[in-house]
C-alpha positions as CSV (number, residue, x, y, z in Angstrom):
1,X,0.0,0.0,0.0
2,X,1.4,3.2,-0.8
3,X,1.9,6.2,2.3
4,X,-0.1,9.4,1.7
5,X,2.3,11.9,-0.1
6,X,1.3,14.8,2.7
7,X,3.2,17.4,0.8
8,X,1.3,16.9,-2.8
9,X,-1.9,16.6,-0.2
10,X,-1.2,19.9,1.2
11,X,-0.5,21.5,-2.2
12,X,-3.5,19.9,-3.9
13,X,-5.4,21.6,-1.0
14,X,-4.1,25.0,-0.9
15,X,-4.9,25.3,-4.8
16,X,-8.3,24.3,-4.1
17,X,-8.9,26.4,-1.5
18,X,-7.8,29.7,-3.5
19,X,-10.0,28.4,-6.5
20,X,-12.9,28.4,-4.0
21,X,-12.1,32.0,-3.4
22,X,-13.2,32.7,-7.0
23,X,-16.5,30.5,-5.8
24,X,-17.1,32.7,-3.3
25,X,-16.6,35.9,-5.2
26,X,-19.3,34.7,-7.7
27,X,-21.4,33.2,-5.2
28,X,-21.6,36.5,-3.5
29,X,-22.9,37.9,-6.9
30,X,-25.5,35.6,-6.7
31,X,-26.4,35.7,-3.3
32,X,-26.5,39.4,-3.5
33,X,-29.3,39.8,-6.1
34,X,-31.5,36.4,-4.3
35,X,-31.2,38.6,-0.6
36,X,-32.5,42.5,-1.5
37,X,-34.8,41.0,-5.1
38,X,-35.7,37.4,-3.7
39,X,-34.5,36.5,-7.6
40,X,-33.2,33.1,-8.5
41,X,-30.3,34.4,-11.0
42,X,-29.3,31.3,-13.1
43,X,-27.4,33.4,-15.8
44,X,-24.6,34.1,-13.3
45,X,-22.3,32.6,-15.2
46,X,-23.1,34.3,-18.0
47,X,-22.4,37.7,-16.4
48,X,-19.1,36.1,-15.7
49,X,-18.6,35.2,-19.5
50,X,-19.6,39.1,-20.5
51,X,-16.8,40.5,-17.8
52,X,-14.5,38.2,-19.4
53,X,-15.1,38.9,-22.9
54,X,-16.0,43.0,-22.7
55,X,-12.0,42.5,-21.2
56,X,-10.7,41.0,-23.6
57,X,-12.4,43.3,-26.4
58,X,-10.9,46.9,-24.6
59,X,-7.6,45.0,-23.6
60,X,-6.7,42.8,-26.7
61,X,-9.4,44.4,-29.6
62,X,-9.0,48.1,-28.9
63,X,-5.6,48.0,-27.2
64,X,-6.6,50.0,-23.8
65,X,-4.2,50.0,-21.0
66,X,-4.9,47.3,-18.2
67,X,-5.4,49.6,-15.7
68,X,-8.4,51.4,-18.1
69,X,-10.0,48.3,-19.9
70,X,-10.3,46.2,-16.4
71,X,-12.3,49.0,-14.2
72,X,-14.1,49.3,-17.8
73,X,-15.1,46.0,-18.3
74,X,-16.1,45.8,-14.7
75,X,-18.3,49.5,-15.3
76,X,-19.7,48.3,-18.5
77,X,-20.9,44.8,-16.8
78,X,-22.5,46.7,-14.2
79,X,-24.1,48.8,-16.5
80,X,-25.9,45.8,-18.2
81,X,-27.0,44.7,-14.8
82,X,-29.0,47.8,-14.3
83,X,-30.2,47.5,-18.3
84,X,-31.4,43.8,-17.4
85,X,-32.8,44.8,-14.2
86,X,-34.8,47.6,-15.3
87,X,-36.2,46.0,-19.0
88,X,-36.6,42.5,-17.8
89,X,-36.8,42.1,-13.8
90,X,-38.6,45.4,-12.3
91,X,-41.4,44.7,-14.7
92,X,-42.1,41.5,-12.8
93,X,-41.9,43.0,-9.2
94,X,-45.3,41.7,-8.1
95,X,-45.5,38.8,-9.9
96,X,-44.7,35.2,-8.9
97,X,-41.2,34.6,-8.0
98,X,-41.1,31.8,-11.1
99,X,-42.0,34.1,-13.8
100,X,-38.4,35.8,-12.4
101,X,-36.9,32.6,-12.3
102,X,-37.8,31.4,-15.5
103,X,-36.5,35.2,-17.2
104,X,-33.3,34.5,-15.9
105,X,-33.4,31.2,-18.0
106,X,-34.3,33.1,-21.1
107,X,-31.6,35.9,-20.4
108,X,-28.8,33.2,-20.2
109,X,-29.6,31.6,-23.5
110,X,-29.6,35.3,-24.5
111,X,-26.3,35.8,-23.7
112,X,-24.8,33.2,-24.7
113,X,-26.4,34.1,-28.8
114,X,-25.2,37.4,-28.5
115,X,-21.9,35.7,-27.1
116,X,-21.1,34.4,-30.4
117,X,-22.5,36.4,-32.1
118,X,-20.5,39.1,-31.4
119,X,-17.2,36.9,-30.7
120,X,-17.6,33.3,-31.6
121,X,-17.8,30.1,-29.7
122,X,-14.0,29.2,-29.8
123,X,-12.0,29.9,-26.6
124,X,-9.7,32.7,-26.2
125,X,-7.1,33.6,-24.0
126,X,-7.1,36.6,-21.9
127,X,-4.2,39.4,-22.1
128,X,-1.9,38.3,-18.8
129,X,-2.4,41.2,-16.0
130,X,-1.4,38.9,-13.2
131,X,2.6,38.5,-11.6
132,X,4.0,35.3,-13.0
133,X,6.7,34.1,-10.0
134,X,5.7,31.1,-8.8
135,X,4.7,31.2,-5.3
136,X,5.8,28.8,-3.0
137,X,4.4,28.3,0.5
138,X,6.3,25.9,2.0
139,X,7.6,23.4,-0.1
140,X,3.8,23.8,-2.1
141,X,3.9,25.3,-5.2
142,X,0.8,27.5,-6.2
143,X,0.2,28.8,-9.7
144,X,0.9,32.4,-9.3
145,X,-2.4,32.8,-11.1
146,X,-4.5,31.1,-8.9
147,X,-2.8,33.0,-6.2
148,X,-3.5,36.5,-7.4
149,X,-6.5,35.5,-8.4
150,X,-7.5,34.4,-4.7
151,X,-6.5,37.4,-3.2
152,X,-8.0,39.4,-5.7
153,X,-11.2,37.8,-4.7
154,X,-10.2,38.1,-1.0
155,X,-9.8,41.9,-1.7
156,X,-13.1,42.7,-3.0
157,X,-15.2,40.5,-1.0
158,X,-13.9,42.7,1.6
159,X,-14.5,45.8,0.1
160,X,-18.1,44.5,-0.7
161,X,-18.9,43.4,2.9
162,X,-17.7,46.6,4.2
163,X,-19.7,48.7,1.6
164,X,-22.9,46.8,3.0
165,X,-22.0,47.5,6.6
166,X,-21.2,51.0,6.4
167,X,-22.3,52.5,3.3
168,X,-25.8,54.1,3.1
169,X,-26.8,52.3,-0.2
170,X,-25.5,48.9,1.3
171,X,-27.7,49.4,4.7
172,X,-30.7,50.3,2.3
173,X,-29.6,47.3,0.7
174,X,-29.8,45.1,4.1
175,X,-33.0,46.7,5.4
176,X,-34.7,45.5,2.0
177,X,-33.3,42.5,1.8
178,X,-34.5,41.7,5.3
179,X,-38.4,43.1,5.1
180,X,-38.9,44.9,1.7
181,X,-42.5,46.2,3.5
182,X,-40.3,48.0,6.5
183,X,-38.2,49.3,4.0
184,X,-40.4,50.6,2.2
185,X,-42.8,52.5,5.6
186,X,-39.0,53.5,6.2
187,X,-38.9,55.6,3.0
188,X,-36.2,53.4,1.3
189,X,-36.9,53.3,-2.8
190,X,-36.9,49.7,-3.1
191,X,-36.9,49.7,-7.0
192,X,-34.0,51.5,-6.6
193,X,-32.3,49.3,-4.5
194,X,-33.2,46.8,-6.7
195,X,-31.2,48.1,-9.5
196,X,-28.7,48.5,-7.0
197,X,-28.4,45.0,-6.2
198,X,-28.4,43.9,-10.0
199,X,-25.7,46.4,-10.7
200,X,-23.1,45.1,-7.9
201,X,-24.0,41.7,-8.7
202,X,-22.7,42.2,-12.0
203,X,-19.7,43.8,-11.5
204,X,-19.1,41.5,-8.9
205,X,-19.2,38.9,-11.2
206,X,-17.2,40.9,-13.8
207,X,-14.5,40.7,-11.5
208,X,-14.9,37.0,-11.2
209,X,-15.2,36.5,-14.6
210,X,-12.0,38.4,-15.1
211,X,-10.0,36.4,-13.4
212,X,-11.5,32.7,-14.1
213,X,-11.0,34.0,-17.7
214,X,-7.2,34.9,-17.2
215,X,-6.5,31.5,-15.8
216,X,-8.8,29.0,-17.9
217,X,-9.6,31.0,-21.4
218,X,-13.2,32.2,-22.1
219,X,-15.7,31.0,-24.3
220,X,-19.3,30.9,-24.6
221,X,-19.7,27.7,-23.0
222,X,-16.8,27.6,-20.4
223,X,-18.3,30.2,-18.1
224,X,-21.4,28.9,-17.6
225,X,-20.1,25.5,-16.5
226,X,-18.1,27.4,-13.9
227,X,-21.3,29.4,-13.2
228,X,-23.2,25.7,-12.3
229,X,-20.4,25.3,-9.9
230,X,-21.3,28.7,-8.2
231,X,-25.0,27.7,-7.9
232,X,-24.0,24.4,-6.0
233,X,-21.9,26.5,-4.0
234,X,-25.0,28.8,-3.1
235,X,-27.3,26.0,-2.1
236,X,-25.1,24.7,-0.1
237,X,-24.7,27.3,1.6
238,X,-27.6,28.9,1.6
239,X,-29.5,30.7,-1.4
240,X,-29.4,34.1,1.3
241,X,-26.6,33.2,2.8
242,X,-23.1,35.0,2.5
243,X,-21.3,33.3,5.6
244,X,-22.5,30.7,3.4
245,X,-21.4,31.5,0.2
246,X,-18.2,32.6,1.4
247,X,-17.3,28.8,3.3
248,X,-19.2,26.6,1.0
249,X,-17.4,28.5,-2.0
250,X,-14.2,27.3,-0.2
251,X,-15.2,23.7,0.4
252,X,-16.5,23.0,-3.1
253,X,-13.2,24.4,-4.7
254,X,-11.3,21.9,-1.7
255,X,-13.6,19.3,-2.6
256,X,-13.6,19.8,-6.7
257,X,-9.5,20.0,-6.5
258,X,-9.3,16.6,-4.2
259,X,-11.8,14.8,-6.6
260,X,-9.8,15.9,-9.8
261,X,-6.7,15.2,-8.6
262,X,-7.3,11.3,-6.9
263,X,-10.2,10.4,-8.7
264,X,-9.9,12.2,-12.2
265,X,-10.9,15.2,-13.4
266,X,-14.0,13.7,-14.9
267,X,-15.2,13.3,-11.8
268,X,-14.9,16.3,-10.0
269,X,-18.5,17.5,-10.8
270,X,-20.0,14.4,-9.8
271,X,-17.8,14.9,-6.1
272,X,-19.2,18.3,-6.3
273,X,-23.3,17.7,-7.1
274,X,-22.7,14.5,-4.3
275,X,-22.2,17.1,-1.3
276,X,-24.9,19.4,-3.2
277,X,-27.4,16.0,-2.2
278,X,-25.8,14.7,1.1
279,X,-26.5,18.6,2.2
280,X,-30.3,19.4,0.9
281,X,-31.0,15.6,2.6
282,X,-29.3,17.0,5.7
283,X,-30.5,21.1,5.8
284,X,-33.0,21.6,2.9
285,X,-32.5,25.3,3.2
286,X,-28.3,25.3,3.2
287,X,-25.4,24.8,5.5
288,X,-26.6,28.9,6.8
289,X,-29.6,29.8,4.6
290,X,-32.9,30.3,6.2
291,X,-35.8,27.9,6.7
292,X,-38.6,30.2,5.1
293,X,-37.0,30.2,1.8
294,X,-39.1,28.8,-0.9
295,X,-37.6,26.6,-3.1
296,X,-38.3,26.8,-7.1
């Protein structure tokens, strides 16, 4: 029998861990629109593909500095969040929570057309923006990519739980998100908020998309299959969750990097959807989400 190799253990680890950052960056996207709109968003990873490719177009198409076409991608993103929400979602405030659902199913096909259309459906790299040293902790090497990429994450889902603590929009944010009738006897313009939500949801997820792009290519297709890895990370930790989309976003990128290494990579989806069913059979409602939420 052969002994554990702890070192490649520890390394296989830390690069899942950092990947799960990314998770949780995206997952936070999600969860961010589902808290203050109560909107099931399944075109997340579409809004990751657009980040990616409006990128690639200022960077590698029109030749804008890095330091202009990355704030722009991430500007122009959010714009077409507050586009999407206002021409497809605010119409349907009032209605059943499925007719959302099911728009959000129509807008990702949408997407993904205009994808390649625009483009095509062949993948393409990303200009580089990231250090390329290898970083070593330990003896563990970690792609410098996935490294930056982490932190990057790390950096702006700090800045985007401090702007909900302390900002005014992010309390009007909260106050909706936990009783959209007191917020609105407290003077708060819901609609507004949610266009709010929409609009950092996308950038959000620009970022994300930004830097899953730089490290794996984007295409029409790729995103969205890292997008159904963010909505298992979301249930499991809970669909209005963000402790939970923050810790289940690092234990499905542990879980996805353990699988693909000792099992194959074929079957690191089928490790991840296996804890998505071991945890609805144990807590319906998430590892931290709340028992009244209805499930579509």
């Amino acid at each position: 029998m052969m002994a554990m190799d702890w070192g490649y253990l520890f390394e296989v680890s830390l690069t899942g861990i950092a990947s799960g950052g990314l998770y949780a960056l995206a997952a936070l996207a999600f969860v961010l629109v589902f808290k203050a709109t109560r909107v099931v968003n399944l075109a997340i990873g579409e809004f990751l593909m657009a980040g990616a490719f409006l990128f690639m177009t200022f960077a590698a198409m029109w030749s804008m500095p890095l330091w202009v076409a990355i704030p722009a991608a991430v500007l122009a993103c959010g714009l077409l969040g507050a586009v999407i929400e206002r021409s497809m979602i605010r119409p349907l405030i009032g209605e059943p929570e499925f007719s959302a659902f099911m728009v959000t199913i129509g807008l990702s096909s949408i997407l993904v057309g205009l994808a390649e259309l625009i483009w095509d459906p062949e993948q393409h790299r990303l200009p580089d923006f990231m250090p390329t040293q290898p970083i070593m902790v330990g003896e563990a090497f970690l792609s410098p990519k996935v490294f930056w990429g982490a932190m990057t994450a790390v950096v702006f889902i700090a800045a985007a739980l401090l702007l909900f603590r302390f900002w005014r929009g992010g309390v009007a944010l909260r106050a909706t998100a936990s009783d959209q009738g007191a917020a609105y006897a407290m003077g708060i313009n819901v609609p507004r908020v949610f266009s709010l939500a929409w609009v950092g949801s996308a950038m959000l997820a620009a970022v994300s998309g930004i830097i899953v792009g730089s490290i794996g290519g984007v295409s029409s297709t790729s995103m969205g299959v890292f997008g159904i890895s963010v909505l298992v990370v979301v249930i499991v930790g809970g669909l209005d969750s963000v402790l939970g989309a923050l810790v289940a976003g690092l234990l499905i990128g542990l879980i996805e990097a353990l699988a693909s290494t000792y099992l194959g990579g074929e079957y690191k989806l089928v490790a991840t959807f296996l804890v998505l069913v071991v945890i609805l059979l144990v807590r319906p409602y998430g590892l931290f989400g709340t028992r009244e939420i209805e499930r579509l």
